[in-house]
N, C-alpha and C positions, 0 to 999 in steps of 0.2 A: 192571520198567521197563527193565531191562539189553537186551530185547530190541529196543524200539522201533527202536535203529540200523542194525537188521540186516532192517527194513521193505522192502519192493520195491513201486515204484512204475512201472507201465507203462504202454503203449495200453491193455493188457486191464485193470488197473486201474482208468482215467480210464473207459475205456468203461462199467463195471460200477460205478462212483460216480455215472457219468451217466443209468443207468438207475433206480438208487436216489432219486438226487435228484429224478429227474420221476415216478418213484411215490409219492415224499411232495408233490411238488406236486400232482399229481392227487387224491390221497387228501385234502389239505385243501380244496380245490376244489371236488371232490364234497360232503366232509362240509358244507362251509358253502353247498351251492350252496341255491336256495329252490323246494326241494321236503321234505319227510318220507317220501315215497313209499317202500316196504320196497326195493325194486330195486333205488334208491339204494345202500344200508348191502351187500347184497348182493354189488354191483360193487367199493364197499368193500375187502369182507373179501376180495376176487379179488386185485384190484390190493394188496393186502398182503402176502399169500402170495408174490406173482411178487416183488415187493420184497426180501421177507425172504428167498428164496432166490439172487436175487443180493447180498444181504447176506452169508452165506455164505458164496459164492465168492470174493466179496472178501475174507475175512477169510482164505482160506486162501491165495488166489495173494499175496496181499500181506504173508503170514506173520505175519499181526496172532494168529492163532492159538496163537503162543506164549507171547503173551499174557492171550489170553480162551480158551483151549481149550473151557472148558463152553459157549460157544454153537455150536460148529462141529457142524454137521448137525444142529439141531434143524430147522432149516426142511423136510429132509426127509418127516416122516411127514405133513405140514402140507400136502403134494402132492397128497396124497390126497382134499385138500375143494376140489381146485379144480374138478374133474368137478361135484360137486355146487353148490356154488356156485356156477357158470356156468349150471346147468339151472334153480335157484333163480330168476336174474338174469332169465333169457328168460321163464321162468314169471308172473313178479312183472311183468312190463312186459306181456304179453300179458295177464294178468287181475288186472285190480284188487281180485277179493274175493281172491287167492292168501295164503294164511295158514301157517304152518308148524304143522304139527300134529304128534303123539306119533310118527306114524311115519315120520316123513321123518327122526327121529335114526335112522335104521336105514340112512339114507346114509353116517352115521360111523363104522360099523363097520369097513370098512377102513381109518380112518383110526389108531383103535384100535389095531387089528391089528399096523397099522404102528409103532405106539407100542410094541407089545410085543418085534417084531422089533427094534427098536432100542435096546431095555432096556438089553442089555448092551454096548451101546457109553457110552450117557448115565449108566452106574452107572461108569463106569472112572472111576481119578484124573486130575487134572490131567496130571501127567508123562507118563502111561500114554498119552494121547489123544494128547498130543502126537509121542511118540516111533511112532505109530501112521501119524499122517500123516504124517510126514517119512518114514517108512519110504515111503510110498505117493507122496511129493511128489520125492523121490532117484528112485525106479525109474519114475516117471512111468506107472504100472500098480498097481491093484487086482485082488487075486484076483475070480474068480469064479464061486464056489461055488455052489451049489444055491442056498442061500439068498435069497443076493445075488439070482441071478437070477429067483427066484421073486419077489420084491420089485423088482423092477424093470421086470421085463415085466408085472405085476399093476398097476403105476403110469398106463404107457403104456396098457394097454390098459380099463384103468378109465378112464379120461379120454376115449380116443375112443369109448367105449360113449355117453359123456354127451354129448358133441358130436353126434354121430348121433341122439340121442336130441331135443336142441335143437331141428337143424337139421328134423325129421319134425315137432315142435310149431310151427314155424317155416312151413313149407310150409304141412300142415293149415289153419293161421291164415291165410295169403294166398288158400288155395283159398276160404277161406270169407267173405274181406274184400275181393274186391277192388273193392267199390263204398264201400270206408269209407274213414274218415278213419287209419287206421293202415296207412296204402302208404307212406307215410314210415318210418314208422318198421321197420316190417319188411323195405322194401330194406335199411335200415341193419344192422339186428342180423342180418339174413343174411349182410351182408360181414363182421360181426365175426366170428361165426359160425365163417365160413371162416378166417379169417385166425388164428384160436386153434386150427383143426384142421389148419392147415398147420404151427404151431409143434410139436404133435404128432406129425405125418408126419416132421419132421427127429429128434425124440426117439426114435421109431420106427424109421430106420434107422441112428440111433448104434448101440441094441442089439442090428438084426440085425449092423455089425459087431464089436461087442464079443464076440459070441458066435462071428463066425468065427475070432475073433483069442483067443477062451480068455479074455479080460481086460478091465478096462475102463480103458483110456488116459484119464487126467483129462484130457489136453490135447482129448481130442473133445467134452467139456462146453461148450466155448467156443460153439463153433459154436450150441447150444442154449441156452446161455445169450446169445447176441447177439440171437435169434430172442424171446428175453423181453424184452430192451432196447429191440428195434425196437417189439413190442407196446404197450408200454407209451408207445413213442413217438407211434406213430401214434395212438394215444384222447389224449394230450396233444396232438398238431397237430390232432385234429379237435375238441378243445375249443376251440382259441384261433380258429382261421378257421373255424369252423363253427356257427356260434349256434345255429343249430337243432339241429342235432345233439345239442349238449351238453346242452340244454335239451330236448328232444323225446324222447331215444334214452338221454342217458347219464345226464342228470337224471328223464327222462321224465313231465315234466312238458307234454305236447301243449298245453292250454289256456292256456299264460306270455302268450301276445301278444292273447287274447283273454279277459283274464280279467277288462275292466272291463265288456265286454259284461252285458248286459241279458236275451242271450236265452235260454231254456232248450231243452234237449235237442229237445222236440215241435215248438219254433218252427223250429227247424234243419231236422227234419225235411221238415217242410209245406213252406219256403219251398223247400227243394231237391225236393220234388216240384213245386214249381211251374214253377221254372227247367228240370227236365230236360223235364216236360212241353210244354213254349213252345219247346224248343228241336226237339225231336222232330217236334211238329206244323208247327211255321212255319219250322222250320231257318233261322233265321238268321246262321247260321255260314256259308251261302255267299257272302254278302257280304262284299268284302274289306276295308271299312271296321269291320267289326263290332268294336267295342271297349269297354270296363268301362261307361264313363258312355251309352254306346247300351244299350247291356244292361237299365244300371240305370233309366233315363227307360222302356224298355219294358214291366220287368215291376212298374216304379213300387214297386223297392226300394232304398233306400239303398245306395253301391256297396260299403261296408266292411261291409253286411250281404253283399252276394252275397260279394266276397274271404271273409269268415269261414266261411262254409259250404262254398263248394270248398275250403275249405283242411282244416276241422276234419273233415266230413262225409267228402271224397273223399281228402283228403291230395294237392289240386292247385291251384296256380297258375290264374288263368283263362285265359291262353293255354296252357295243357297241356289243359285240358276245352275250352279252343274247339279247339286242333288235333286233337283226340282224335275229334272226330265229322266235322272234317274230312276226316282219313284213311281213318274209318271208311267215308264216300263216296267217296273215291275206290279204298278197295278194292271195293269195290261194284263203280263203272264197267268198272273196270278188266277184271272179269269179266263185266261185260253187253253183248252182239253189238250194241247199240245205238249203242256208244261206240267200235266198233272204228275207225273212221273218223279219228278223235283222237288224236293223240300223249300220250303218259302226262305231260307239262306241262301239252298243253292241257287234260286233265282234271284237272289240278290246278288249275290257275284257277280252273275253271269249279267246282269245288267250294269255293274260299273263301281258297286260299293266294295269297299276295303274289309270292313269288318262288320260284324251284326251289331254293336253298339251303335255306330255310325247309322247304320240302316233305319236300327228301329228306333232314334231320335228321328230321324228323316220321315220316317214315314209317320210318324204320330206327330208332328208337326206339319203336315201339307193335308192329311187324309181326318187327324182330328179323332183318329182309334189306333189302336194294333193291327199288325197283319193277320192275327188271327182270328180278329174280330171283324176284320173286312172280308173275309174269306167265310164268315158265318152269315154273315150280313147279303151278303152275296149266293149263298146256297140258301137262304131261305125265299129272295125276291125269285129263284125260279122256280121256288114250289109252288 
């Protein structure tokens, strides 16, 4: 206890308690949220790891270490299942039969590995560990030996193996989905996606410099370890303002707002063949009064039956499926000699939009440009 006095308390400190704190908020959150679904437990055992490893950091910038020395770098070899446990996460949300079977423990093999590489640090005494790190906390540098760097660049690049690996099961599934109800959620776990393989690209060129520099500077951790903080920030902001999210994506639980409904799976089906067929044939999407309760009086379905099906079915709002066939016509126009006459407005009108604001959000959200860059885009494929 003699050493508690001699504790350091900083920004990197407060920052690295404040990332802790909102991994154990997240982590109870999760744990209690109302789903079972395995994904859940998954995301879990994710957000623990990134925890427990600024737990660590803290204990060493804040010299709590000389205290508890036998926790300092266990979270290390613990690095090694966040690859897997992310590919688990994506896995388990994209398929509900996903099941962990005998050979997916052959994912933990390097984690092992790592366990063995770090034997002989975790067998040292107490005094041993500590006179270890103070040697390495004084010179603000760790050797780096072969070892070292065989274990460290096998961390990094085991992790973006898995990320890559996500991001391809990620894709696959949009090529194959995009008339379903899981467009929600796969935009979502795309950005996470990224946003976990950006935190890798910083880990990534800590140790291309560690390696020009012969050493590894603890004070360059910081920067990687802020990069865990924010992560861990951001799935806590998009739990608290994002409902759906947390619920759809992090609880992954798609059916929470419709789950006093009545209708099963075939019913969903039919009524949304009904709806696209009506809309197809009679286009009623170029009228610019067209709205939920029109809808529902025409194709004489309940309007929280039609909401439910674009929603669960498609993963859309009913003005994102009415401007979506909107658009669709006025890309149309836009390329038929018939239309050329028209100004790219007047063909939005005349296709079912209210105003150009509306329009030109619409069309640069489904097309991915402006109308007037698709109409360039478009006279040039026929030169």
């Amino acid at each position: 206890m003699e050493h508690l006095t001699s504790l350091r308390f900083d920004i990197w400190s407060v920052l690295l308690l404040f990332g802790i704190l909102q991994g154990l908020f997240l982590g109870i959150l999760l744990l209690t949220g109302s789903t079972r679904r395995k994904s859940k437990y998954y995301l879990i055992a994710l957000v623990a790891v990134v925890t427990i490893n600024l737990l660590n950091y803290v204990i060493i910038h804040s010299s709590l270490h000389l205290n508890v020395p036998h926790l300092v770098n266990v979270s290390l070899p613990l690095l090694f299942l966040l690859g897997p446990l992310f590919l688990f996460y994506v896995k388990s949300v994209l398929s509900e039969g996903f099941g962990f079977n005998a050979t997916d423990l052959l994912h933990g093999l390097p984690f092992l590995l790592a366990l063995l590489f770090m034997a002989p640090f975790f067998m040292l005494s107490g005094p041993d560990k500590i006179q270890l790190i103070e040697s390495q906390i004084i010179s603000g540098q760790q050797g780096l030996d072969l070892g070292t760097t065989i274990f460290t660049v096998a961390q990094i690049a085991q992790s973006f193996i898995y990320v890559v690996l996500a991001l391809n099961l990620l894709n696959q599934s949009s090529h194959e989905s995009k008339m379903k109800k899981d467009t929600f959620r796969l935009e979502w776990l795309r950005k996470i996606t990224f946003g976990f393989l950006l935190f890798w690209l910083v880990d990534f060129l800590a140790v291309v410099w560690f390696l020009q520099q012969g050493h590894i500077d603890v004070k360059a951790y910081y920067l990687s370890l802020f990069c865990c903080t924010l992560f861990i920030h951001f799935l806590v902001v998009l739990t608290i303002r994002n409902h759906k999210v947390y619920t759809e994506v992090l609880l992954d639980n798609p059916r929470v707002k419709y789950k006093s409904s009545k209708l099963v799976e075939s019913d969903l089906k039919k009524h949304l063949s009904q709806i696209v067929t009506y809309m197809e044939d009679e286009k009623p999407y170029l009228l610019h009064d067209l709205n939920l309760s029109k809808l529902s009086e025409d194709l004489s379905l309940p309007k929280h039956v039609i909401s439910q099906i674009l929603n669960e079915e498609l993963g859309k709002t009913f003005y994102e499926f009415l401007n979506e066939y909107r658009y669709k016509e006025v890309r149309s126009r836009l390329t038929n000699p018939k239309y050329n006459h028209l100004t790219i407005l007047a063909i939005a009108l005349d296709a079912g939009f209210s105003n150009k604001n509306t329009f030109n959000k619409a069309f640069k959200k489904f097309s991915g440009t402006t109308p007037s860059e698709f109409l360039k885009s478009a006279a040039n494929a026929k030169m």
